[in-house]
PDBQT receptor file of N, H, CA, C and O in Angstrom, charges set to zero:
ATOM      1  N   UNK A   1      20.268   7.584  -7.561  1.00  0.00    +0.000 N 
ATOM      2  CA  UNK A   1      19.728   6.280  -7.940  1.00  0.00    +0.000 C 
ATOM      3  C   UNK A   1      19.283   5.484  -6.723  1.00  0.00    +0.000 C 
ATOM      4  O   UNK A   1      18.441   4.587  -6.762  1.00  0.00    +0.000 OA
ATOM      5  N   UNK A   2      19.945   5.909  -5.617  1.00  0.00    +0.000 N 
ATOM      6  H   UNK A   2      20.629   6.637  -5.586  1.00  0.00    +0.000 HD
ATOM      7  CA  UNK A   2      19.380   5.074  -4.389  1.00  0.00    +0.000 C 
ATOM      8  C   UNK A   2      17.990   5.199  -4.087  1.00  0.00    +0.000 C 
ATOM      9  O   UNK A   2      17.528   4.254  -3.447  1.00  0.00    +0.000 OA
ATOM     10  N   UNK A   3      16.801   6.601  -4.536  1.00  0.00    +0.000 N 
ATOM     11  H   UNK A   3      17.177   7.369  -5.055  1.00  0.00    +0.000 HD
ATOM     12  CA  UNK A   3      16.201   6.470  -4.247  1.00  0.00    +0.000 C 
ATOM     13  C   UNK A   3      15.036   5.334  -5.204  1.00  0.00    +0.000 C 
ATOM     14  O   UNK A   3      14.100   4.741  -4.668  1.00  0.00    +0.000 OA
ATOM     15  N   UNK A   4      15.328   5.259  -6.431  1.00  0.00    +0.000 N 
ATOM     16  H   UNK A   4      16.088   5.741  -6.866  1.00  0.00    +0.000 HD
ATOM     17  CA  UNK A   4      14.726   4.585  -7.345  1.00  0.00    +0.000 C 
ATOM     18  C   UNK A   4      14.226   3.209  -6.297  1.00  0.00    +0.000 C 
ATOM     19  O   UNK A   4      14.860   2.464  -5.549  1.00  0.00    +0.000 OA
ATOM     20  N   UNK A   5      13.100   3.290  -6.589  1.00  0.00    +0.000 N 
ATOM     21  H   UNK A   5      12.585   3.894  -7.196  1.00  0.00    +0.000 HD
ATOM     22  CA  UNK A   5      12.229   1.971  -5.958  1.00  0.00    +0.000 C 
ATOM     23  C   UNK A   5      12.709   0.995  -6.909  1.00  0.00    +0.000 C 
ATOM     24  O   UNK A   5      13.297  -0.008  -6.505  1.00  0.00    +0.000 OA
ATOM     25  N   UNK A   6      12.458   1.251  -8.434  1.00  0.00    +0.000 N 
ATOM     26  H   UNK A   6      11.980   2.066  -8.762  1.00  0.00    +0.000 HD
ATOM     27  CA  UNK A   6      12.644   0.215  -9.371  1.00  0.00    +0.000 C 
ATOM     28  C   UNK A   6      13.231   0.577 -10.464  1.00  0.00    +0.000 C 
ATOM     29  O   UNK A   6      12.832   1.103 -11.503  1.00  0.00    +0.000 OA
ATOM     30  N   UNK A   7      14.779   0.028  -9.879  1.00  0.00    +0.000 N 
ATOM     31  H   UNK A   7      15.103  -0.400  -9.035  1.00  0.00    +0.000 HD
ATOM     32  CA  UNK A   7      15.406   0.165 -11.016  1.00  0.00    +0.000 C 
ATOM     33  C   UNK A   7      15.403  -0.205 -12.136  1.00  0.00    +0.000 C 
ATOM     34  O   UNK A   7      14.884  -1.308 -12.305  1.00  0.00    +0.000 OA
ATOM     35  N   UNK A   8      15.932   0.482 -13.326  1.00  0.00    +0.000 N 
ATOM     36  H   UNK A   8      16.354   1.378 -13.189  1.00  0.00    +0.000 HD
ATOM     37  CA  UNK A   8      15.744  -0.418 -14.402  1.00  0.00    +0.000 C 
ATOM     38  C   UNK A   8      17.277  -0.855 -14.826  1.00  0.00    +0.000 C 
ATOM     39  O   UNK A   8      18.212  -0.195 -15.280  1.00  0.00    +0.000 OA
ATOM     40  N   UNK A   9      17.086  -2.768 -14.359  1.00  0.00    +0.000 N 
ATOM     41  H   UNK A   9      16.326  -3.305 -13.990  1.00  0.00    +0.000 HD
ATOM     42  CA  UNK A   9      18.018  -3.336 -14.415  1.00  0.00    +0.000 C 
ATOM     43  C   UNK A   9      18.831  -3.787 -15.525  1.00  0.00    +0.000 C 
ATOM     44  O   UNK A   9      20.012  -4.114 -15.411  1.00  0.00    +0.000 OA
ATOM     45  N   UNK A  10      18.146  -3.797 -16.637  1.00  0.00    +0.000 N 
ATOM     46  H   UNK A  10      17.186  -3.533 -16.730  1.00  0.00    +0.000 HD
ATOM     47  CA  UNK A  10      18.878  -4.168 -18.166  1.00  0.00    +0.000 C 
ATOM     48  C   UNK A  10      19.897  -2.686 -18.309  1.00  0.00    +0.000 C 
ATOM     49  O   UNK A  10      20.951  -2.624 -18.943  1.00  0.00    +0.000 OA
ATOM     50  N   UNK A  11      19.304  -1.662 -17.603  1.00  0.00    +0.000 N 
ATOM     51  H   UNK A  11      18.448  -1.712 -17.088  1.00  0.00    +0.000 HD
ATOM     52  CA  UNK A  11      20.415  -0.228 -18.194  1.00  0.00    +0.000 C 
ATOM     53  C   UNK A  11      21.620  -0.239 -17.310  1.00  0.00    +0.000 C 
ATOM     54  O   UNK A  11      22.533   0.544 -17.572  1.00  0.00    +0.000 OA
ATOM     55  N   UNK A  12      21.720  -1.098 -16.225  1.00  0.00    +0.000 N 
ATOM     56  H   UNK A  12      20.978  -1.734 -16.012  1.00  0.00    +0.000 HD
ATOM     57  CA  UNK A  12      22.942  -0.782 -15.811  1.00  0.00    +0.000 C 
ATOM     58  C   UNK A  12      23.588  -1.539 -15.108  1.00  0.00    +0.000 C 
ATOM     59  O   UNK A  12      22.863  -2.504 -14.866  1.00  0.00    +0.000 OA
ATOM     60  N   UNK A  13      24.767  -1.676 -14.531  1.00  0.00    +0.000 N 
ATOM     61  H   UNK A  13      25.356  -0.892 -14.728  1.00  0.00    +0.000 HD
ATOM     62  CA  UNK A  13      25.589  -2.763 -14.639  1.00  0.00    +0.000 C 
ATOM     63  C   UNK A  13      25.555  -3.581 -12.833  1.00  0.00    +0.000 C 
ATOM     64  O   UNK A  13      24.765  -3.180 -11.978  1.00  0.00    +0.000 OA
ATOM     65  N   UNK A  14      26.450  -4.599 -12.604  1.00  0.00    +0.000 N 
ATOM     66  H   UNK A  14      27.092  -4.925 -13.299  1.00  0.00    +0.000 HD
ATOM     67  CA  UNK A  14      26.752  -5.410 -11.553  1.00  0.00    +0.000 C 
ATOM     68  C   UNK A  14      26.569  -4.463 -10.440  1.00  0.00    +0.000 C 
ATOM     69  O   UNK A  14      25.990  -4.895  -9.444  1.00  0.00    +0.000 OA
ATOM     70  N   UNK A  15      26.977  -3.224 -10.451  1.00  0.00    +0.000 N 
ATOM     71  H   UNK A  15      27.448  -2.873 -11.260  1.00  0.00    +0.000 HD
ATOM     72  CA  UNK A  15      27.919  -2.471  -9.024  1.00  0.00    +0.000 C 
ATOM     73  C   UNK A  15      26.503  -1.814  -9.009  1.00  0.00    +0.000 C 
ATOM     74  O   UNK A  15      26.417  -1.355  -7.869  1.00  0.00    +0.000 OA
ATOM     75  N   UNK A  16      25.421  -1.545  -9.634  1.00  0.00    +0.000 N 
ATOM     76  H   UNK A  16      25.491  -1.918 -10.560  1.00  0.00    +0.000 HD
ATOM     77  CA  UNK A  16      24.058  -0.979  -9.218  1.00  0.00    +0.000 C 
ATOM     78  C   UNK A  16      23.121  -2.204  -8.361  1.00  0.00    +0.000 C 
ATOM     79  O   UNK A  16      22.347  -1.998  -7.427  1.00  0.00    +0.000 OA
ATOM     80  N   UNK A  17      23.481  -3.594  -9.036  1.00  0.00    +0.000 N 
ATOM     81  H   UNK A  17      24.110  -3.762  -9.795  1.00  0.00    +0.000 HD
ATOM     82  CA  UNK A  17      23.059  -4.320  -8.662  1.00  0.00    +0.000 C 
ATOM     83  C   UNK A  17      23.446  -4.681  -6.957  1.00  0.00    +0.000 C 
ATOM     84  O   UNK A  17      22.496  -4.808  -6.185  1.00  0.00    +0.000 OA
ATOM     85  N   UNK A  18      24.466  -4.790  -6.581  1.00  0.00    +0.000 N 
ATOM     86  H   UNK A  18      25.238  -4.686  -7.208  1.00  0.00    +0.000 HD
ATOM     87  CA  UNK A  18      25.162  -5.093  -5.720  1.00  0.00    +0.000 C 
ATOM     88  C   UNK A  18      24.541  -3.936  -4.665  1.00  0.00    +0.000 C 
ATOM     89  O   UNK A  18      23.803  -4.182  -3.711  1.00  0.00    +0.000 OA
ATOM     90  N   UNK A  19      24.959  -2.801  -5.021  1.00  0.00    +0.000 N 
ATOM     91  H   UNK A  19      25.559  -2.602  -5.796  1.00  0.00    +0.000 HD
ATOM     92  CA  UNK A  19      24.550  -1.097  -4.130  1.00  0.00    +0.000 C 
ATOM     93  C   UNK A  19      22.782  -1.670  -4.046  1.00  0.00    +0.000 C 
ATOM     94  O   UNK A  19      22.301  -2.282  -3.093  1.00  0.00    +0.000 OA
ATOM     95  N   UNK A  20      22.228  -1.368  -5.003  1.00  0.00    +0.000 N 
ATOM     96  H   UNK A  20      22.619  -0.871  -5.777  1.00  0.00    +0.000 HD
ATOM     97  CA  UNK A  20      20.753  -1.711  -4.594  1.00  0.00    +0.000 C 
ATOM     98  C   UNK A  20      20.761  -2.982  -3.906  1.00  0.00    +0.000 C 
ATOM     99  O   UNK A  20      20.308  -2.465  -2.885  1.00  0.00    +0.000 OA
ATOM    100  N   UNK A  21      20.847  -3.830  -3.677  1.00  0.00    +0.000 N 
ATOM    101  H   UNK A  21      21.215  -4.250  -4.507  1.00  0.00    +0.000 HD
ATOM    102  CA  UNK A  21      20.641  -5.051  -3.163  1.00  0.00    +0.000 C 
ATOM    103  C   UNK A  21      21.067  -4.811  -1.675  1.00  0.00    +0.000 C 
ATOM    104  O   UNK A  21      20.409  -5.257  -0.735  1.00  0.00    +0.000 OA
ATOM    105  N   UNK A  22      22.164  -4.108  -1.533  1.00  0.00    +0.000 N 
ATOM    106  H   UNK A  22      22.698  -3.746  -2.297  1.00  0.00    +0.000 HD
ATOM    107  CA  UNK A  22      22.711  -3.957   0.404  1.00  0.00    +0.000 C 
ATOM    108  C   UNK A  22      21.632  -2.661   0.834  1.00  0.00    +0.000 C 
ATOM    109  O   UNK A  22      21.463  -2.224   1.973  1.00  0.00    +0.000 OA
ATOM    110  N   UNK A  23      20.987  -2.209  -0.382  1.00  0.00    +0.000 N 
ATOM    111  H   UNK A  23      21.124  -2.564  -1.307  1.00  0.00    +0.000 HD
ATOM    112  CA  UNK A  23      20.111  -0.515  -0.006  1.00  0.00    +0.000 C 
ATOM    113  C   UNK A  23      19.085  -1.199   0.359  1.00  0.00    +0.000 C 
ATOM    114  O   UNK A  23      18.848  -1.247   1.566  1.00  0.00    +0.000 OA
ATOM    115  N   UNK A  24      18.243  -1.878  -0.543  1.00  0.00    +0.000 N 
ATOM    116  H   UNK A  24      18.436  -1.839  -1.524  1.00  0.00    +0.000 HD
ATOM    117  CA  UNK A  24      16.785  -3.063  -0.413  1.00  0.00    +0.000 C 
ATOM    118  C   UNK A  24      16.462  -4.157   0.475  1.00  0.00    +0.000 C 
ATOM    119  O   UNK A  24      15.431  -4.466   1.072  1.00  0.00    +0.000 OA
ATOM    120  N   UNK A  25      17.837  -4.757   0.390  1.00  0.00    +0.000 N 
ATOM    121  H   UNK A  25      18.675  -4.507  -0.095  1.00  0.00    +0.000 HD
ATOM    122  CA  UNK A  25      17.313  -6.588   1.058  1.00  0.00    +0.000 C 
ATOM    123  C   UNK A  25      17.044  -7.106  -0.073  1.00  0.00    +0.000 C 
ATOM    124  O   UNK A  25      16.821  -6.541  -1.143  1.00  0.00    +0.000 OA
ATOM    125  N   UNK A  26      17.080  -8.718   0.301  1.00  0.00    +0.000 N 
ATOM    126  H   UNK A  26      17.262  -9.177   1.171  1.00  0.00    +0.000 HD
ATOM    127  CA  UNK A  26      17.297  -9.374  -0.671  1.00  0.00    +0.000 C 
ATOM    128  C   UNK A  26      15.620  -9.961  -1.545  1.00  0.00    +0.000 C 
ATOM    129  O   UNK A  26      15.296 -10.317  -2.678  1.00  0.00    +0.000 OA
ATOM    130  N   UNK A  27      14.823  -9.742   0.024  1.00  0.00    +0.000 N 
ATOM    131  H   UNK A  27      15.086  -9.452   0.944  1.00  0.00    +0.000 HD
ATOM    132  CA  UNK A  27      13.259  -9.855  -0.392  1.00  0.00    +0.000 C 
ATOM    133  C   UNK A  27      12.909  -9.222  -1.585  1.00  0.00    +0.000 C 
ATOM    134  O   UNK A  27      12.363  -9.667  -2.594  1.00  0.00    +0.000 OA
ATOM    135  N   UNK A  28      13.393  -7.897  -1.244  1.00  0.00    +0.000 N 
ATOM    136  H   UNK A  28      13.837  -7.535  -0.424  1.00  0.00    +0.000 HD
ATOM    137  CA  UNK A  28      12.222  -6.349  -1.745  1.00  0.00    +0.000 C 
ATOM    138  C   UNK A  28      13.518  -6.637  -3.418  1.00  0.00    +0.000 C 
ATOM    139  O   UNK A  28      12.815  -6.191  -4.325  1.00  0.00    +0.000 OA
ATOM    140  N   UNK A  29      14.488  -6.976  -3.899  1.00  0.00    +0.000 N 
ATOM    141  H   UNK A  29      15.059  -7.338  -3.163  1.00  0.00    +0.000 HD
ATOM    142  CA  UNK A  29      15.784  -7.519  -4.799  1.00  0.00    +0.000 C 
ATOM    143  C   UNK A  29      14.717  -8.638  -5.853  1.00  0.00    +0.000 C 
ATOM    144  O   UNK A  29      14.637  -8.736  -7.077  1.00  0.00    +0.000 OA
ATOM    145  N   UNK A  30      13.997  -9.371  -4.729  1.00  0.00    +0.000 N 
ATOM    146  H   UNK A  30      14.062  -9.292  -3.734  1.00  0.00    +0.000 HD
ATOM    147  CA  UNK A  30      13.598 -10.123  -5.723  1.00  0.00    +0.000 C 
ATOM    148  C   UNK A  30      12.026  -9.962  -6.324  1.00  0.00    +0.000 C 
ATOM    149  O   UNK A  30      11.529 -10.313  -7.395  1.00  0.00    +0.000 OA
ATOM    150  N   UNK A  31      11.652  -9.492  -5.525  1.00  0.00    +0.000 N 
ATOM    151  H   UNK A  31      12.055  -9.207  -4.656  1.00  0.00    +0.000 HD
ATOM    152  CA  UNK A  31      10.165  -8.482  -5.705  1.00  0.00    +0.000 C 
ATOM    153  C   UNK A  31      10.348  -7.858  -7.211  1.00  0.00    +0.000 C 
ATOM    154  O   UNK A  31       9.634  -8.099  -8.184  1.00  0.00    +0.000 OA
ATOM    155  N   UNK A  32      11.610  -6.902  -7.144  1.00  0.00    +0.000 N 
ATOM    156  H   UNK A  32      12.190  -6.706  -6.354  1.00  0.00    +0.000 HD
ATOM    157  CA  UNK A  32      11.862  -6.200  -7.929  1.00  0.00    +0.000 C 
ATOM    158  C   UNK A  32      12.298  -6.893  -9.534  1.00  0.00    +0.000 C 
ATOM    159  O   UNK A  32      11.964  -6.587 -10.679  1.00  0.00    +0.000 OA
ATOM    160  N   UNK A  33      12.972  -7.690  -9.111  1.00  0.00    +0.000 N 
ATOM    161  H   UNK A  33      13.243  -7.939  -8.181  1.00  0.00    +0.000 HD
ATOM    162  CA  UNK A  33      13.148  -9.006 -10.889  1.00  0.00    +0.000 C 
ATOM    163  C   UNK A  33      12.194  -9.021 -10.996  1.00  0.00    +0.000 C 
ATOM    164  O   UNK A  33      11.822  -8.161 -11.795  1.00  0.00    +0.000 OA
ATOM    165  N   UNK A  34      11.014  -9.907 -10.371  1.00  0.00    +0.000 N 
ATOM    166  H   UNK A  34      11.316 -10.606  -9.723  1.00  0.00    +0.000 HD
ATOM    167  CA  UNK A  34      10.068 -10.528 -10.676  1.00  0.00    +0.000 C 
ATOM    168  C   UNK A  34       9.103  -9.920 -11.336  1.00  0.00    +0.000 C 
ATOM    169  O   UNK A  34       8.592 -10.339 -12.375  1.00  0.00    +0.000 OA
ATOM    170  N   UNK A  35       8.811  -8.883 -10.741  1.00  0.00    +0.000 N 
ATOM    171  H   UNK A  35       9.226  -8.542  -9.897  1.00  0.00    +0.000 HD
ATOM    172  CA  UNK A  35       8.517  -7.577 -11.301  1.00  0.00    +0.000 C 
ATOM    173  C   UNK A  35       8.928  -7.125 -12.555  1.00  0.00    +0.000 C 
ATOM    174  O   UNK A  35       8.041  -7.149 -13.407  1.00  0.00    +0.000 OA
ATOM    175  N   UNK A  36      10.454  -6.561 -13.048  1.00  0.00    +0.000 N 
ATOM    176  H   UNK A  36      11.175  -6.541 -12.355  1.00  0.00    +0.000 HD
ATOM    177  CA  UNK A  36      10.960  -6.715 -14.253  1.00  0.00    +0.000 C 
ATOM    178  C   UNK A  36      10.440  -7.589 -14.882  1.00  0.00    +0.000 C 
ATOM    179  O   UNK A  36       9.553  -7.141 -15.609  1.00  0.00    +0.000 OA
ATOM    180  N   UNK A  37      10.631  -9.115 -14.977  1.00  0.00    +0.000 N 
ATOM    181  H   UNK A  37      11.351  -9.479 -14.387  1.00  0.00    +0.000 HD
ATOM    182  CA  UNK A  37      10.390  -9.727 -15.723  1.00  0.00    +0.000 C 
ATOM    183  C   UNK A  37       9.072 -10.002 -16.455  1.00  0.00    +0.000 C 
ATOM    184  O   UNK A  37       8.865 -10.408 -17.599  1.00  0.00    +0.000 OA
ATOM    185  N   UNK A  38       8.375  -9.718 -15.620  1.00  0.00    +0.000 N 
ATOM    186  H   UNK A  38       8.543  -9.389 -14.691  1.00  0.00    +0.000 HD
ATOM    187  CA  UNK A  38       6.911  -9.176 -15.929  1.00  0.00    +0.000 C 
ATOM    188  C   UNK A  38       6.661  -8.233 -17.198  1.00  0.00    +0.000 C 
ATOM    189  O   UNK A  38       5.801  -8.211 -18.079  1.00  0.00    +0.000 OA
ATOM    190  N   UNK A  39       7.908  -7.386 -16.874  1.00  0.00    +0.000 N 
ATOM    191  H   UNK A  39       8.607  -7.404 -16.158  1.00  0.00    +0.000 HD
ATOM    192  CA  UNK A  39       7.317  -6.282 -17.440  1.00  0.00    +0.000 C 
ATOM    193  C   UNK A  39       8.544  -6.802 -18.918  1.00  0.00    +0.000 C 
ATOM    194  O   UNK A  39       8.128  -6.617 -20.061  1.00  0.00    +0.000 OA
ATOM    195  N   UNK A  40       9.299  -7.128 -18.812  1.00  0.00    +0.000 N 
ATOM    196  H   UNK A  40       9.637  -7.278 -17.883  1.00  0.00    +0.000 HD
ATOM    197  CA  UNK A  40      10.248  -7.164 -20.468  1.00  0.00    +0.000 C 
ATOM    198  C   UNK A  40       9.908  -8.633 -21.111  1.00  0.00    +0.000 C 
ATOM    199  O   UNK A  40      10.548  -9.111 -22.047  1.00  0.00    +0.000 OA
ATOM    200  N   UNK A  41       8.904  -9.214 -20.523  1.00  0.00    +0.000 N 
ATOM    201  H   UNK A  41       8.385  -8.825 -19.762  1.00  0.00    +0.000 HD
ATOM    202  CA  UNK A  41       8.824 -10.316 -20.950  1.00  0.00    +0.000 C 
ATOM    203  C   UNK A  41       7.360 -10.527 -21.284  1.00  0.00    +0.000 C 
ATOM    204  O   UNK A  41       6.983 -11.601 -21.752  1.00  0.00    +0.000 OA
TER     205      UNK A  41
């Protein structure tokens, strides 16, 4: 899963969140919501 550019965050829990976030930075973290949200919304 570390390599996943973009995770998909609704499937899985806090401790993916947390692991991706120290793997990414917090920039490329929010890139990635923003992104999500785009896309489930």
């Amino acid at each position: 899963m570390a390599n996943a550019k973009l995770p998909l965050f609704p499937l899985y829990g806090k401790q993916i969140y947390h692991t991706w976030l120290e793997n990414y930075g917090f920039i490329n973290y929010l890139k990635s919501v923003a992104f999500h949200i785009a896309i489930y919304n």
